[in-house]
KEFI-228845 format. One line per field, with one value per residue (C-alpha): residue in three letters; x, y, z. Coordinates in steps of 0.2 Angstrom, whole numbers, always signed. Example, Ala and Ser with C-alpha at 12.3 -4.5 7.8 and 13.67 -1.06 7.14 Angstrom:
BEGIN
rest <- (Ala|Ser) $
u <- (+62|+68) $
v <- (-22|-5) $
w <- (+39|+36) $
***
This chain:
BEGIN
rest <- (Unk|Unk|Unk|Unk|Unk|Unk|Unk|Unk|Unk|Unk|Unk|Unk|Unk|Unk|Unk|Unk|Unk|Unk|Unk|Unk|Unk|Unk|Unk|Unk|Unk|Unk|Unk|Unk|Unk|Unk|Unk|Unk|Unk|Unk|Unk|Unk|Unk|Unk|Unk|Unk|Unk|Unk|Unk|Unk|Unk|Unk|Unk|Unk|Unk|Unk|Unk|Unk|Unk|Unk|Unk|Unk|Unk|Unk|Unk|Unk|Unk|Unk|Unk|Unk|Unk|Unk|Unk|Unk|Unk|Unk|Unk|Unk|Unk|Unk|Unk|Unk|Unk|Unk|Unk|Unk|Unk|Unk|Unk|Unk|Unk|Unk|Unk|Unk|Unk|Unk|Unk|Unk|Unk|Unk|Unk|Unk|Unk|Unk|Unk|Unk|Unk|Unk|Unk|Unk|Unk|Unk|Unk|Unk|Unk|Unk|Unk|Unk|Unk|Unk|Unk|Unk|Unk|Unk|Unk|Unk|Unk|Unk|Unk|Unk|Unk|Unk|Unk|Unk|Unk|Unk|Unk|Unk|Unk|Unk|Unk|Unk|Unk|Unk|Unk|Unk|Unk|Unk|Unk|Unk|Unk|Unk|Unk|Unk|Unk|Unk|Unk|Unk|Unk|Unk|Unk|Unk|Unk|Unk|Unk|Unk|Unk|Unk|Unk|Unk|Unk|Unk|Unk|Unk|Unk|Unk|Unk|Unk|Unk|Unk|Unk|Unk|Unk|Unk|Unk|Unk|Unk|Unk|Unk|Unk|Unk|Unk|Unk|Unk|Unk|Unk|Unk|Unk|Unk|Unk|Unk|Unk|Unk|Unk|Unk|Unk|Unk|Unk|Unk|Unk|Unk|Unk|Unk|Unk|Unk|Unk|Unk|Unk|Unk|Unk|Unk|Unk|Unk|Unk|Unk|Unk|Unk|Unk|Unk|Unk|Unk|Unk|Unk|Unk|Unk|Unk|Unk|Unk|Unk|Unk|Unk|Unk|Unk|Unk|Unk|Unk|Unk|Unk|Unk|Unk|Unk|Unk|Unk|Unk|Unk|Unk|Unk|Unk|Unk|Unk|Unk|Unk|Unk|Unk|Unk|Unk|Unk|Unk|Unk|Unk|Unk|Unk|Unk|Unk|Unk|Unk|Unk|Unk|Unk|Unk|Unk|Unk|Unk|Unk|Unk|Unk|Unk|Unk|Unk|Unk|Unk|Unk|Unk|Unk|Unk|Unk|Unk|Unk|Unk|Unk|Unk|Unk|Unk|Unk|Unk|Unk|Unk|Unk|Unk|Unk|Unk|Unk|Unk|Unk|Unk|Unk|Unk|Unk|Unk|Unk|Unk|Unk|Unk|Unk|Unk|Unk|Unk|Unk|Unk|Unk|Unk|Unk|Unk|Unk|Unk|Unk|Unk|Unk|Unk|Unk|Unk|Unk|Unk|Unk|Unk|Unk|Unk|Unk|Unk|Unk|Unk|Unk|Unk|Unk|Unk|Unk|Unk|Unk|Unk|Unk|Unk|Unk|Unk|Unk|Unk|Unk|Unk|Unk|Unk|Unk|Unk|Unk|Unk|Unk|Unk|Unk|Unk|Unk|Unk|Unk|Unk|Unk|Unk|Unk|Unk|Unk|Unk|Unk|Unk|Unk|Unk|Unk|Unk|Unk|Unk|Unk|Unk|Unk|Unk|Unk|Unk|Unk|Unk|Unk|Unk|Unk|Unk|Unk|Unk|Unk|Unk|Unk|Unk|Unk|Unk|Unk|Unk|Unk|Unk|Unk|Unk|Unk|Unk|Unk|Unk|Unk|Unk|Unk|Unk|Unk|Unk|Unk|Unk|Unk|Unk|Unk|Unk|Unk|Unk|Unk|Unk|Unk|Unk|Unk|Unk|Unk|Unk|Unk|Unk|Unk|Unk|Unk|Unk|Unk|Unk|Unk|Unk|Unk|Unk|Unk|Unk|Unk|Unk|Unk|Unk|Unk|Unk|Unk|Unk|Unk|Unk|Unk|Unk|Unk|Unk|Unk|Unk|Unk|Unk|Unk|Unk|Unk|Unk|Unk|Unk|Unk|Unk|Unk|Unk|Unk|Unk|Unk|Unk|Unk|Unk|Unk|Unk|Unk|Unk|Unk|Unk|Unk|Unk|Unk|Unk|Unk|Unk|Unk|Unk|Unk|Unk|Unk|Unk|Unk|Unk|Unk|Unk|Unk|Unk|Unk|Unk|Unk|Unk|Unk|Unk|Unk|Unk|Unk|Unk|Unk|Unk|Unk|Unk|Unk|Unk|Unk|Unk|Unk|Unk|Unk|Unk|Unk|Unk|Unk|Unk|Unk|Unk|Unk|Unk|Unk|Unk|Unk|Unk|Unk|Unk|Unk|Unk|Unk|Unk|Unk|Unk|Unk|Unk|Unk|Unk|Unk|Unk|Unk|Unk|Unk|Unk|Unk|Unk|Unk|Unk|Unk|Unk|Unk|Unk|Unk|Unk|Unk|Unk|Unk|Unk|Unk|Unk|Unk|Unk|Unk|Unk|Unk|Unk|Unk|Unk|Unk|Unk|Unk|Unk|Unk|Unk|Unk|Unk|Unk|Unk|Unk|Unk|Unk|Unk|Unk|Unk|Unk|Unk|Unk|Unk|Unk|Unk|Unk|Unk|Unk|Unk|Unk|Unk|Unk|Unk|Unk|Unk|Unk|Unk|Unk|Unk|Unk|Unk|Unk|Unk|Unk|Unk|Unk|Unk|Unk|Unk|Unk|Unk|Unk|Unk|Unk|Unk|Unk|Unk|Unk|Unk|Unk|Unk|Unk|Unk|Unk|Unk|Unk|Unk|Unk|Unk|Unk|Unk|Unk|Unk|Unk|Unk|Unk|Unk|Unk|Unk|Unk|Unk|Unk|Unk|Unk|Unk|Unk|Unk|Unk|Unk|Unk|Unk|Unk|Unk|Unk|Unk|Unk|Unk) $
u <- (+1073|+1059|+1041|+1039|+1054|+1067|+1084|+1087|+1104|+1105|+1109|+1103|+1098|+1089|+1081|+1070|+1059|+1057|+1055|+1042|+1034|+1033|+1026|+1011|+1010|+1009|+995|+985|+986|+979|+966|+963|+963|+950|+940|+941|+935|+917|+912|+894|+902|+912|+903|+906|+919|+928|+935|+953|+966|+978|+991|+1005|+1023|+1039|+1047|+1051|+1036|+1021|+1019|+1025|+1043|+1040|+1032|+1030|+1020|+1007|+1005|+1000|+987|+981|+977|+969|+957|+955|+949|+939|+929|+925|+920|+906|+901|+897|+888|+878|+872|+871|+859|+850|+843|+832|+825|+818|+800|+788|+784|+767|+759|+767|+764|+745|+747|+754|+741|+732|+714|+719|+721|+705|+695|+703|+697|+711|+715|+725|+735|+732|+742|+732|+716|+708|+694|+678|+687|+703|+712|+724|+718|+731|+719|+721|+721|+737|+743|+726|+719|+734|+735|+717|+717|+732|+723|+709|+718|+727|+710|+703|+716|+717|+698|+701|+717|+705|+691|+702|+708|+689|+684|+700|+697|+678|+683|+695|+681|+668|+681|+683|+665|+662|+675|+663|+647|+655|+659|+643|+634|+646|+641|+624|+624|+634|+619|+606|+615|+617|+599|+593|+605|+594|+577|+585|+589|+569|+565|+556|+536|+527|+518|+503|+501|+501|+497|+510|+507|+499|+510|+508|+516|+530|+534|+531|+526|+531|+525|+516|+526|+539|+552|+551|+551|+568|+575|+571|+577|+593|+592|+592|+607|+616|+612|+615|+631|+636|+629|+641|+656|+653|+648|+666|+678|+671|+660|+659|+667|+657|+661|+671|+686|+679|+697|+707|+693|+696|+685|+684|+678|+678|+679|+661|+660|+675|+687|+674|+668|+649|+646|+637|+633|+623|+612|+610|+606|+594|+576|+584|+587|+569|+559|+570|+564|+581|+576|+591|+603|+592|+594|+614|+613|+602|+610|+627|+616|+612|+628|+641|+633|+638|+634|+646|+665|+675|+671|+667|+653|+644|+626|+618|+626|+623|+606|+599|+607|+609|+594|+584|+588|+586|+567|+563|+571|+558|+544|+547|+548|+542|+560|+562|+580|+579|+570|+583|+596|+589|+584|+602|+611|+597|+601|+620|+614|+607|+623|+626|+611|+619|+621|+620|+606|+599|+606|+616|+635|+641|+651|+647|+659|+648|+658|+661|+647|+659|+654|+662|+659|+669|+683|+678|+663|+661|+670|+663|+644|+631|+625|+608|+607|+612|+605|+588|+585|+583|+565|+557|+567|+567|+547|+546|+557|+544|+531|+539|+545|+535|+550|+546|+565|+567|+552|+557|+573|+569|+555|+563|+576|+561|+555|+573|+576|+556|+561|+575|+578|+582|+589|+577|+569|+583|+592|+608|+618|+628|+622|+632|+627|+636|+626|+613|+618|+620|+637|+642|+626|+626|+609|+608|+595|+612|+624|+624|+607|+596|+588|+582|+567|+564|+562|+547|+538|+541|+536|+520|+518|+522|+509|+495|+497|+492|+509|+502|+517|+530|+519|+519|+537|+542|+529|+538|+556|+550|+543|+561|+570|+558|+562|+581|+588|+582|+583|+585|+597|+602|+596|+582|+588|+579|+593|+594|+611|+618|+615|+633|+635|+622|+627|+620|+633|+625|+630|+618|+626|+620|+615|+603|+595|+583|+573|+564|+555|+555|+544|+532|+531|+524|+514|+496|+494|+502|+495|+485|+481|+501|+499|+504|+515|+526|+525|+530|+544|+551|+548|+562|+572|+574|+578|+592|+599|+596|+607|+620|+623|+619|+632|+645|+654|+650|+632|+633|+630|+645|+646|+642|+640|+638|+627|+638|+649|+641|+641|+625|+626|+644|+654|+671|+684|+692|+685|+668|+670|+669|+652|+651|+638|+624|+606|+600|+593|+586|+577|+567|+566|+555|+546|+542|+536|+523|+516|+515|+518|+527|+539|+552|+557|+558|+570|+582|+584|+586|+601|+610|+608|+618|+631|+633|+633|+645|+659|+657|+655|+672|+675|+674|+657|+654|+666|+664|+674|+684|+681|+664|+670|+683|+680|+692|+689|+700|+690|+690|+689|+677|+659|+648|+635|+621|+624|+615|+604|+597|+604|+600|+581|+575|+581|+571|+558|+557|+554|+541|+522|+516|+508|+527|+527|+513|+518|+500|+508|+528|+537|+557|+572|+584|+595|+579|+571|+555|+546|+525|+514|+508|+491|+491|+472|+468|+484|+495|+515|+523|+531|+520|+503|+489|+489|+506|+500) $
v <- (+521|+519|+518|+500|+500|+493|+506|+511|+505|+485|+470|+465|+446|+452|+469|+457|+452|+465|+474|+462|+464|+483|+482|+470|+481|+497|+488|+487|+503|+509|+496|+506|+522|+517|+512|+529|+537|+526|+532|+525|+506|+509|+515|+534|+524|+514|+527|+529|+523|+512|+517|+509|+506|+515|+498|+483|+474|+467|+453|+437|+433|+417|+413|+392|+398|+409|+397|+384|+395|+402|+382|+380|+393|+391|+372|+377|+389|+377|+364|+376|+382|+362|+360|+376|+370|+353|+357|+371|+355|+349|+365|+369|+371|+358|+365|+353|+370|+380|+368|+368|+387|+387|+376|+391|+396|+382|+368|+372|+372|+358|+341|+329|+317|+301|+293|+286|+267|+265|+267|+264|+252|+255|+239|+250|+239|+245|+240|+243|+249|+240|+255|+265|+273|+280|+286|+294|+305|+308|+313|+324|+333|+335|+343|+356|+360|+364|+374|+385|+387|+393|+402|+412|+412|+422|+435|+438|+441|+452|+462|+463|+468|+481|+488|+490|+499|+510|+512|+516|+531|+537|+535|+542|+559|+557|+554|+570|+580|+576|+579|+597|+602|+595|+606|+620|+620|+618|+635|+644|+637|+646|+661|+662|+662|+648|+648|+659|+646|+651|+660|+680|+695|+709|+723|+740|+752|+771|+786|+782|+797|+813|+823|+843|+853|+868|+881|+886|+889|+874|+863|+876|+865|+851|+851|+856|+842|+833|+840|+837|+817|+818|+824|+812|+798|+805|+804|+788|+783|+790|+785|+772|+764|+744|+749|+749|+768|+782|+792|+808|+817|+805|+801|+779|+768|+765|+751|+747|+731|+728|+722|+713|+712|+711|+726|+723|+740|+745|+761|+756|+745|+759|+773|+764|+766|+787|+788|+778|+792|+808|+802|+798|+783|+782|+782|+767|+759|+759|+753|+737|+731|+731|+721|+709|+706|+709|+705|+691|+685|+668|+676|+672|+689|+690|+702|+712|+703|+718|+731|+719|+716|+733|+741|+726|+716|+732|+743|+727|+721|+741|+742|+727|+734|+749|+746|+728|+721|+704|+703|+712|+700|+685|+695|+698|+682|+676|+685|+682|+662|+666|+674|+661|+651|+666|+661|+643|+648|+640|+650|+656|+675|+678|+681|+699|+693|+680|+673|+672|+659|+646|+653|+652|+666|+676|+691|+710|+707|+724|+717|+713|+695|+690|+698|+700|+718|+722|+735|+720|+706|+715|+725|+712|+708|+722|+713|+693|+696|+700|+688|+675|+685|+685|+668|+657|+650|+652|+649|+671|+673|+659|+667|+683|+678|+666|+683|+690|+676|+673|+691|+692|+676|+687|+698|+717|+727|+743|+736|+741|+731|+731|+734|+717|+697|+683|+671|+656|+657|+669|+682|+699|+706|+723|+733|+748|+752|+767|+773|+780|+767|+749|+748|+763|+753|+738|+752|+757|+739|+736|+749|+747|+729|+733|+746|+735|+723|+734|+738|+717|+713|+718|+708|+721|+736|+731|+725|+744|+754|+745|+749|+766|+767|+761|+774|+788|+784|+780|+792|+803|+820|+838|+851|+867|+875|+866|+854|+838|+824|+805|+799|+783|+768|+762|+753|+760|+776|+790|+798|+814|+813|+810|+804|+810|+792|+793|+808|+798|+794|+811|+803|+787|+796|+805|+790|+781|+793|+786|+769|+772|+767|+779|+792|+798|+801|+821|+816|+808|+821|+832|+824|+821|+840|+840|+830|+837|+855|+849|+839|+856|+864|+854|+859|+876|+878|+874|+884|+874|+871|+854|+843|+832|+814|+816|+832|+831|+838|+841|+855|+870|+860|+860|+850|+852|+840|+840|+828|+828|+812|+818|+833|+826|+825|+810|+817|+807|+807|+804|+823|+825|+808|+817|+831|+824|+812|+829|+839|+824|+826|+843|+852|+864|+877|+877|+860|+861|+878|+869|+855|+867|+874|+857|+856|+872|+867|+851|+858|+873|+863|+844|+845|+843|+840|+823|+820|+822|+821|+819|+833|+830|+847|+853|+868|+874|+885|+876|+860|+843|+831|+814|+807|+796|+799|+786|+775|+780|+798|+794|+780|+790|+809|+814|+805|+812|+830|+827|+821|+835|+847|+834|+835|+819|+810|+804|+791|+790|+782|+773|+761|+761|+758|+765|+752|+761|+763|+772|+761|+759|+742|+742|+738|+719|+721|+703|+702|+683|+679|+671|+670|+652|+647|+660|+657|+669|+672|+678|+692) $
w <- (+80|+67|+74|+72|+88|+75|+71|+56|+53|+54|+44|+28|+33|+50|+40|+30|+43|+54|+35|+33|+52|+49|+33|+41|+55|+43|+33|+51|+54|+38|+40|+56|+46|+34|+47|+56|+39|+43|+59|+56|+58|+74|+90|+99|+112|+97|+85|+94|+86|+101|+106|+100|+112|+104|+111|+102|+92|+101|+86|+92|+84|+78|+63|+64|+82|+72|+58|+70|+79|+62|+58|+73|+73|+55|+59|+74|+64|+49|+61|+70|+55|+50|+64|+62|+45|+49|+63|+57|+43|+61|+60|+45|+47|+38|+22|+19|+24|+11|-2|+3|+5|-13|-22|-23|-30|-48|-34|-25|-39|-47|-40|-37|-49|-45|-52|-69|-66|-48|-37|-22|-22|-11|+0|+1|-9|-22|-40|-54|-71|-87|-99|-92|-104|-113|-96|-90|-107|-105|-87|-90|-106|-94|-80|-91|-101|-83|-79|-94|-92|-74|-77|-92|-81|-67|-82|-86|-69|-68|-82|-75|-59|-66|-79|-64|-54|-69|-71|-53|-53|-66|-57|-41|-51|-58|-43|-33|-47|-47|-27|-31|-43|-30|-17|-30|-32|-13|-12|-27|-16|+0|-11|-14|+4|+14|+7|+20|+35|+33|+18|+24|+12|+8|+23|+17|+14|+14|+12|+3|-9|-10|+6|-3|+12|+5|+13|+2|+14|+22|+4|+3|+16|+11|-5|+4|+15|-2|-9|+7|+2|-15|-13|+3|-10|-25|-12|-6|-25|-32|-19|-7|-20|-12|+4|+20|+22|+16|+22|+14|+16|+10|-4|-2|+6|+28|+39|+56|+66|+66|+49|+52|+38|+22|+13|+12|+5|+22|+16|-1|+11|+25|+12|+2|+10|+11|-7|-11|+2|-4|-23|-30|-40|-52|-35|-29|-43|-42|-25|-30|-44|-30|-19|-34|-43|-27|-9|-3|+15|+13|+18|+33|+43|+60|+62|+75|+74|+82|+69|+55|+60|+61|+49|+35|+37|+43|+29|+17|+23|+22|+4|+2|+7|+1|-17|-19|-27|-20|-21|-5|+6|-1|+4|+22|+24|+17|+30|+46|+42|+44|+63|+71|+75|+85|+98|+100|+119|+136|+138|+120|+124|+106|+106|+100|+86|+75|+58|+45|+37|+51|+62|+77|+91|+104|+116|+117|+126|+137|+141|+160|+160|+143|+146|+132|+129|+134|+118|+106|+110|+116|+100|+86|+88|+74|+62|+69|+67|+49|+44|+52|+45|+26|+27|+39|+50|+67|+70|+72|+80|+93|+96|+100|+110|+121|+127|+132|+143|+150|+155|+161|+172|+183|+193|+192|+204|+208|+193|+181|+169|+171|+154|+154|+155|+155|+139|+147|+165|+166|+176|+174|+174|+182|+187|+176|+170|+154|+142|+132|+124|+130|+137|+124|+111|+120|+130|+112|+104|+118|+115|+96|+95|+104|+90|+76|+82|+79|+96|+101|+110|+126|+134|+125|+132|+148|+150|+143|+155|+169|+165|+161|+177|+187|+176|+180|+198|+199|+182|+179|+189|+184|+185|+197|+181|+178|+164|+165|+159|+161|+172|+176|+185|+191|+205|+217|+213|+203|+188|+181|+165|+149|+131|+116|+112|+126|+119|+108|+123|+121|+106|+112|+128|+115|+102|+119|+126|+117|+128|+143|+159|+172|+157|+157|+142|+145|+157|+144|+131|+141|+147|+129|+127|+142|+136|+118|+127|+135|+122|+111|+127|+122|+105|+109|+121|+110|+96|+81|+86|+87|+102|+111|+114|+132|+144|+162|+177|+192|+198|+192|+173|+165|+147|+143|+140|+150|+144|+126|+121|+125|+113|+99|+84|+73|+62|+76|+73|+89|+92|+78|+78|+95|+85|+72|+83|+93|+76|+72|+92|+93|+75|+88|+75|+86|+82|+63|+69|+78|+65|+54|+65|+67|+48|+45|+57|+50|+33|+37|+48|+43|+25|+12|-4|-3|+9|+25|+41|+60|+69|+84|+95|+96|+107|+96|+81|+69|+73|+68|+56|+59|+43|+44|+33|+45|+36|+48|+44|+25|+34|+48|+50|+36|+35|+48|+43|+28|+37|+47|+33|+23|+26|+38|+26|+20|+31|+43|+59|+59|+47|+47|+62|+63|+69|+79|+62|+54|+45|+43|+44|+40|+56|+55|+55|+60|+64|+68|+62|+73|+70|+65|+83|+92|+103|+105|+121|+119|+109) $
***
């Protein structure tokens, strides 16, 4: 049997049909197969093929039958699809609206003519006109010269429309270029630095150059100190040149997350003011025409604003003053504008970080639950005052004076202020109070901005004899061997342990002595004489002669440092810093002894071929380098060595004032001056 159900051997008469049933039936079938090769026109459910029964053929068997229904159906179809038609003629809509749509603008402006052969008389009636045939070929000549005047009116006003649109693309670019060299220009005036508000003079400066002291063995020194910064300046100058730092071992350029991701050539602007005191003009000059052609403050960096400002904007306004270029002050004063997004706080207290592209702010992750650092947001008022003072917008001024209000409006537990301060609400964060790192230069900006003041900023003084007072009294203790050392405030509880950080305070406590309160004067001298011992205990307790980065106070320990990430010496100035600040009080030898000490360690154990490097063991005699020559070790290590060795009248502190990165800004000698943004009584 075949698959139409028929066999295979019959008659010739009854093969015919059922030859001609199976042929239809095959052409279905591969009508059904073309239609499975188009899936898109059948639905999921309809792509099957039927079944079809093996029996005998579902088709009806007799022909006249099919022909009659096929008429039927045929008939039925035609007579709908009359009627369709036929009705769909009721609902055509009424096109009077398209034809008033389509008369369009020619229409509009055209006033209707009538007829030629008939009008309306005022009465209504028709009146047929006598001169048919003239009127109707002038009316028509009419009509088609209005037209063409409208149709080549339209074509003007086209071409008019399309010339204007032309011409205003032109003026736009004009006018957007114009705007771009308006804004260019505005960029040139900022560049120059606002006009001062009021007009204020250029401070005295004093002391500036030379200083030979007239012993030869000290000048000796000193002119070893110098070499020491020639040769970390030819380093850095050969194989960091542009960079912030340098990676004296593997001679190529280093920076560190503070500077974000830009190389702003930290180190030129750190060493400048060093290489202007120590005389080494042609070194200075190298470093400002960087500044000139290559600083630029616009990248998309996210920057420590505390680092940034005191050594960036400090070590520019001090470049300033000291040798009268102004394309220091414009930078500074560049960079300070690309701060103050960082104070757009719920509370005024600056972020941490700041991009100075997008001037977006954040806080350290580390830092109790997204706290401010007392250290950072507390020592930016040296440099926020000059710029005021050089520029006349109170804006810095008004910043750093309303921290000072906020912090004076809270409350302080023992009358300590804890290290952490919540930018968002106001609060401080965990209570752990330090004259070392996180809390150190905040005691010293109070003192220093009454200092800077021509000693005026009363406020400042008494703000810092208080604090002073609280850590006399809660951190500061000696010794079973008689050591006096500053601890740490944690949580109620006393941690005798003193970072190197915190051994500036011995000069801080002399540099303060004249002024404070109850004639302590002595009192304070000699408690920065204390303090500078026992920071000179900690580098003389170690093999290398060069201090830790902390040492304790407990367990029989007397300033020696105890774990392996305390051991280390990145080429810190701290120590020396109180050493000077203790040679210009007292003029005591010992002083300008142990500097020399620190130099000869530093000299014998940190120096390499390729600059300078922190070492990683201060206890071991063949120490591990870090690789890592630090910008502060030319901006202040290495100043205040030289200092040492140079006579006092090299910059006298009656007229400069250090910032905690070394560089020295002039006393205001603001007389009846007041500040732009400030009020007298403030002062």
């Amino acid at each position: 049997m075949n698959e139409c159900g028929t066999h295979r051997k019959q008659s010739p008469c009854s093969l015919q049909p059922q030859m001609t049933e199976c042929a239809k039936r095959a052409i279905n079938l591969n009508s059904i197969g073309r239609n499975m090769t188009t899936p898109a026109l059948l639905p999921l459910s309809g792509r099957r093929i039927p079944t079809l029964s093996p029996g005998a053929s579902s088709f009806p068997h007799h022909r006249a039958t099919l022909r009659l229904s096929e008429k039927f159906i045929l008939l039925l179809i035609l007579s709908a699809f009359i009627t369709l038609c036929f009705g769909a003629f009721f609902f055509l809509p009424d096109n009077s609206k398209h034809k008033r749509f389509d008369l369009g603008l020619e229409d509009v402006l055209i006033p209707h003519i009538d007829s030629p052969k008939e009008g309306k008389h005022a009465s209504g009636q028709v009146v047929i006109h006598g001169q048919g045939g003239h009127d109707e070929h002038r009316h028509r000549e009419e009509e088609e010269s209005l037209r063409d005047k409208i149709r080549a009116d339209h074509e003007r006003a086209l071409q008019e429309a399309k010339e204007k649109l032309r011409k205003s693309r032109e003026e736009l670019q004009a006018e957007i270029q114009t705007e771009k060299n308006k804004v260019m220009e505005d960029l040139k005036k900022k560049d120059t630095g606002p006009k001062p508000l009021p007009p204020v003079p250029m401070p005295k400066v004093a002391g500036v150059s030379d200083g030979e002291p007239p012993e030869p063995d000290v000048k000796e020194k000193r002119d070893k100190i110098r070499e020491m910064m020639k040769h970390a300046w030819d380093s850095y100058r050969q194989y960091g040149w542009g960079h912030n730092e340098l990676k004296p071992l593997a001679k190529k350029g280093h920076s560190t997350n503070i500077f974000g991701n830009s190389q702003l050539g930290a180190t030129i602007v750190d060493a400048l003011d060093t290489l202007y005191i120590m005389g080494l003009h042609e070194e200075f000059r190298d470093g400002q025409e960087w500044i000139e052609q290559n600083l630029d403050f616009g990248v998309n960096a996210e920057v420590s604003v505390f680092e940034v400002n005191i050594r960036f904007i400090g070590g520019l306004l001090a470049a300033y003053y000291l040798s009268g270029q102004e394309v220091f002050k414009l930078k500074a004063v560049q960079l300070a504008e690309k701060l103050l997004p960082a104070f757009n706080t719920p509370t005024g207290i600056p972020w941490a970080m700041v991009n100075l592209k997008s001037g977006v702010g954040r806080n350290w992750g580390w830092a109790s639950a997204g706290s401010s650092i007392l250290a950072e947001f507390g020592t930016l008022h040296m440099e926020f005052v000059h710029l005021t003072y050089l520029t006349g917008n109170p804006a810095y001024y008004q910043k750093v004076m309303h921290i000072r209000k906020l912090l004076a409006k809270m409350d302080r537990p023992n009358g300590l202020y804890p290290n952490y301060l919540n930018p968002r609400t106001g609060r401080w964060g965990q209570h752990h109070t330090s004259v070392g790192g996180l809390g150190d230069s905040f005691y010293e900006y109070l003192l220093k901005a009454w200092l800077m003041s021509d000693k005026t900023d009363t406020e400042a003084r008494k703000t810092y004899d208080d604090a002073i007072e609280a850590i006399e009294r809660h951190l500061i203790r000696k010794s079973n061997g008689g050591l006096t050392f500053i601890g740490e405030w944690k949580n109620g509880h006393l941690e005798r342990k003193m970072g190197h950080l915190a051994c500036f305070a011995g000069g801080m406590f002399a540099l303060g002595a004249d002024g404070s309160p109850d004639d302590k004067a002595g009192h304070y001298l000699q408690l920065g004489a204390e303090i500078a011992h026992t920071c000179h205990e900690s580098y003389d307790r170690t093999v290398l002669k060069l201090g830790p980065e902390a040492f304790k106070f407990d367990s029989g320990l007397e300033a020696v440092a105890v774990r392996q990430n305390e051991k280390y010496y990145i080429l810190r100035p701290e120590v020396i810093e109180t050493y000077w600040y203790m040679w210009r009080f007292t003029h005591d030898p010992k002083y300008r002894q142990w500097g020399w000490e620190a130099a000869q360690a530093i000299d014998k154990y940190c120096r390499v071929s390729g600059g300078f490097s922190g070492v990683k063991d201060v206890y071991s005699s063949n120490p591990t380098y870090d690789d890592v020559q630090q910008s502060f070790f030319l901006a202040e290590t290495l100043k205040y060595l030289y200092l040492l060795f140079s006579s006092d009248d090299l910059m006298p502190l009656e007229s400069w004032v250090f910032n905690t990165e070394a560089h020295p800004l002039p006393v205001l000698h603001l007389g009846n001056i007041t500040l732009p943004g400030s009020e007298p009584a403030q002062r």
